[in-house]
Steps between C-alpha positions, in 0.01 A plus 500: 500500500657801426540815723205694348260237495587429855489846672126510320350136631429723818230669338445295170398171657251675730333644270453177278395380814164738527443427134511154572249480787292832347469195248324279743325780624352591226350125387326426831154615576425669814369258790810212339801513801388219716233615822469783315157595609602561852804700374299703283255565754763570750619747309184700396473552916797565589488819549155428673125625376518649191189590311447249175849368606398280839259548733388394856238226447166623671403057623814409505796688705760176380424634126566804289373607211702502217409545059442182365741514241762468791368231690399284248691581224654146451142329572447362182840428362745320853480135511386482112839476351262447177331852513671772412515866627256609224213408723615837779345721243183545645636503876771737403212812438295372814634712795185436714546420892512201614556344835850321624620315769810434325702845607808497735325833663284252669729162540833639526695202304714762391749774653294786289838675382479360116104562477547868624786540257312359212153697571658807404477407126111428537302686251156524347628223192621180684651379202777791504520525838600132581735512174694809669499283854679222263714734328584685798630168681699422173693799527590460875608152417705642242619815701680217736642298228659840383601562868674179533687523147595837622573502862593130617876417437518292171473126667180572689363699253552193190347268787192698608412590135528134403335319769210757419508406157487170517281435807198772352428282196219434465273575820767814617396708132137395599499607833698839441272569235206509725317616808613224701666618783789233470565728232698655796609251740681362188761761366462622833730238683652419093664841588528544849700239576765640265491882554532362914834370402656755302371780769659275760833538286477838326851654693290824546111483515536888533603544156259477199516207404437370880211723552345342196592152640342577786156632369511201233526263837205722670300521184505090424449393837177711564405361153498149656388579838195682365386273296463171616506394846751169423721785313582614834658162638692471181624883543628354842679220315657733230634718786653203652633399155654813468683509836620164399629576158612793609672347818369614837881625631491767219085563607577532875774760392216747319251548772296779305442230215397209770283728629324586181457152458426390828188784469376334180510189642308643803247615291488184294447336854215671614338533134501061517314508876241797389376323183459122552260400171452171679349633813274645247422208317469225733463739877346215707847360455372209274775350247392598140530159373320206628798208417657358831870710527716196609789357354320354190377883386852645539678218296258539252508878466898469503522307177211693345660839588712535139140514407508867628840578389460443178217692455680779563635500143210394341405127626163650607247695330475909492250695605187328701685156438310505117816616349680182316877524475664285201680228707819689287497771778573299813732267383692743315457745848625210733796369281656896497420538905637203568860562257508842660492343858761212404710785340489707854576230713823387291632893720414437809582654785430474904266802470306408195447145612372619846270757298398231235412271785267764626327558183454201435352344774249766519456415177344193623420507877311812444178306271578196669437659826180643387365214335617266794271718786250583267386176418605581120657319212687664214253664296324618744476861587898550468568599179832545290488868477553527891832313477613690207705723678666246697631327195575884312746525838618150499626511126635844613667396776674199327589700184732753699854435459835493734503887399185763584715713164505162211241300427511161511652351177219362275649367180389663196357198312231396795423839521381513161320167523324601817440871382316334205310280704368740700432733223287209336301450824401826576396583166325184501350569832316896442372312138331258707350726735424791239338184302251417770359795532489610172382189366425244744631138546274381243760635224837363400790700680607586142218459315541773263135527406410632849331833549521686805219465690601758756704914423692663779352826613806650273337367201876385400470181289657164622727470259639820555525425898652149415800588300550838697529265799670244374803695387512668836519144629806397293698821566438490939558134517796476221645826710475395818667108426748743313558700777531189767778375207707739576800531752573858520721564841414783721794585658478540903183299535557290775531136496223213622698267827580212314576175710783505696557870410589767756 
């Protein structure tokens, strides 16, 4: 890569980035992210009673009132993979009231950060306004992949970028595309757990570059901690990460940066104890499930959990589970996670193994857990996208190298065979979920005698979209594998403890 081209990937690949997810964006119908009734809902009152936007149910003080072509936007389309988006037409124009119990004003599921954040893009056409809430989270997600190229030291930043790549195809490009608030929680801790290390290393946080470290850290953590409630344990688990990465001597030595830290931590603390979704759910205490949780359930759940992992890159369906992935997706999406994790543990080092140990046995104790004293097997209630981040910061974590300033080496030829892989898949993957709701399940993939059942509020023609997006694609994945090629040393960047090393 020469000079030029690499001094631009800062701002080049981000931007590719938006145009890839404005992509997804722009080929999903409202009401299509996954619970997206509640989140819709949630948003219209988060700001409270609004006139024609939610108000206070007269019989029924659980409920709010909210237009129907919020709450049951995806009514006649989610769990149909065979109808397409064509049929919103009519709901789309019907902003009538209509009552709700599904709205985290009244059930608190949710810490109400993302919903307040997102209700400030609510206007009279619901279309628009939940196509700027998408946008608006594409851009963030790409305002931290910029930050990262930019900020991080050259290692972390090839590591972060790539584990994000890799690990958001297809369900992360879904999710960031949407009103889901893992939208968040993802590139939340995909960043946080970075920008904590390189502010824990910056020589001067006082300086510009360690101010912006700082806020990046701040920013990404209040992403997470706002959005979901099990964001906030896995902020706690970044922050230990970091300290470990990092190394706690060199930690203990900056007590203004442990104490930033230890107050985000706080606050990820107390944000886990004030919203418990399963008091909510089952408050008598009940498990959710009715199977016996002995030894027989957790066995079973333990070899069904790659179940779950695999979806993550596209072994389950999109949207309301009625999104089919081509079985392409997931194979191709383990075979690169798994080469990327052999890769990282060919360098390892006292630190990363401790940290990849962590990770990783989140990774699984954290469902298993769940399932185990809820009376749940896999497939039940835990789904993929709630472990996505954990595998975004276990590919991370793995990927960094003996140095914070070079990359780990990744050999030019598997970088081009995985860099086309992944290309392939997500392509592949926003085709197949543009396809089903513009023409339903009932149509080839590539049948080219389709006609679009369903138009964007844009009006901008598929095709147009498609190749737009598809390009995009090629030049943020090819840049990013390109960039994670490289070995570019940063002189003065300060080296991981390698065994046996003082």
């Amino acid at each position: 890569m020469s000079e030029r081209v690499r001094s631009s990937a800062w701002w080049a690949l981000p931007i590719a980035f938006f145009i890839m997810c404005s992509g997804w964006a722009l080929t999903s119908p409202v009401g299509s992210a996954p619970d997206d009734d509640f989140h819709l809902s949630s948003i219209w009152c988060a700001q409270g009673f609004r006139v024609g936007v939610c108000e206070e149910s007269p019989a029924n003080p659980a409920a709010r009132l909210v237009p129907a072509n919020v709450a049951a936007a995806s009514d006649c389309f989610r769990f149909k993979a065979d109808v397409s988006a064509g049929c919103t037409t009519s709901i789309m124009d019907d902003a009538a009231l209509i009552e709700t119990e599904r709205v985290n004003a009244t059930v608190s599921l949710y810490p109400p950060g993302f919903h307040a954040v997102m209700s400030v893009f609510v206007g009279p056409d619901v279309e628009r306004s939940v196509l700027a809430m998408r946008l608006f989270n594409a851009a963030l997600t790409a305002l931290v992949i910029a930050a990262l190229l930019r900020l991080t030291p050259a290692g972390l930043a090839s590591a972060s970028v790539l584990a994000i790549t890799v690990t958001f195809i297809p369900l992360g490009l879904f999710v960031t595309a949407s009103t889901n608030p893992s939208a968040w929680s993802i590139i939340g801790i995909g960043g946080y757990w970075a920008f904590a290390i390189a502010f824990l290393r910056h020589r001067n946080w006082r300086d510009r570059r360690g101010l912006l470290l700082a806020a990046a850290t701040l920013v990404t953590a209040a992403m997470a901690i706002i959005s979901r409630v099990d964001a906030s344990a896995y902020v706690v688990l970044a922050t230990l990460i970091a300290l470990t990465v990092s190394g706690w001597k060199r930690a203990l030595g900056t007590p203004g940066r442990l104490v930033t830290l230890g107050a985000i931590v706080l606050v990820a603390i107390v944000t886990y104890i004030a919203v418990s979704p399963v008091d909510v759910i089952a408050p008598s205490g009940a498990a959710m499930g009715n199977t016996h949780a002995g030894a027989g359930l957790f066995l079973t759940n333990l070899v069904y959990l790659p179940t779950l992992l695999q979806g993550i890159v596209g072994g389950w369906n999109l949207g309301w589970n009625d999104t089919l992935m081509p079985p392409f997706i997931p194979v191709i999406g383990t075979a690169v996670v798994g080469a990327l994790l052999y890769r990282g543990l060919q360098e390892a080092t006292v630190r990363k193994l401790v940290a990849t140990a962590l990770v990783a046995g989140s990774l699984v104790l954290v469902p298993l857990m769940f399932l185990q004293s809820q009376g749940l097997g896999v497939g039940e209630v835990v789904q993929p996208r709630y472990l996505l981040p954990l595998l975004t910061l276990l590919v991370g974590v793995v990927s960094l190298g003996p140095r914070f300033g070079r990359p780990l080496p990744l050999p030019v030829t598997p970088a081009i065979i995985m860099a086309v892989g992944v290309t392939l898949s997500a392509v592949l993957a926003f085709w197949a979920n543009a396809h089903r709701y513009f023409a339903g399940s009932g149509f080839g993939l590539f049948d080219p005698k389709v006609e679009p059942a369903w138009t964007t509020a844009t009006g901008i023609p598929l095709a147009a979209i498609a190749v737009v997006t598809i390009v995009a694609t090629a030049v943020f994945i090819s840049g990013i594998f390109q960039v994670a090629a490289e070995t570019p040393i940063d002189e003065g960047r300060e080296q991981l403890q390698r065994p046996g090393s003082r």
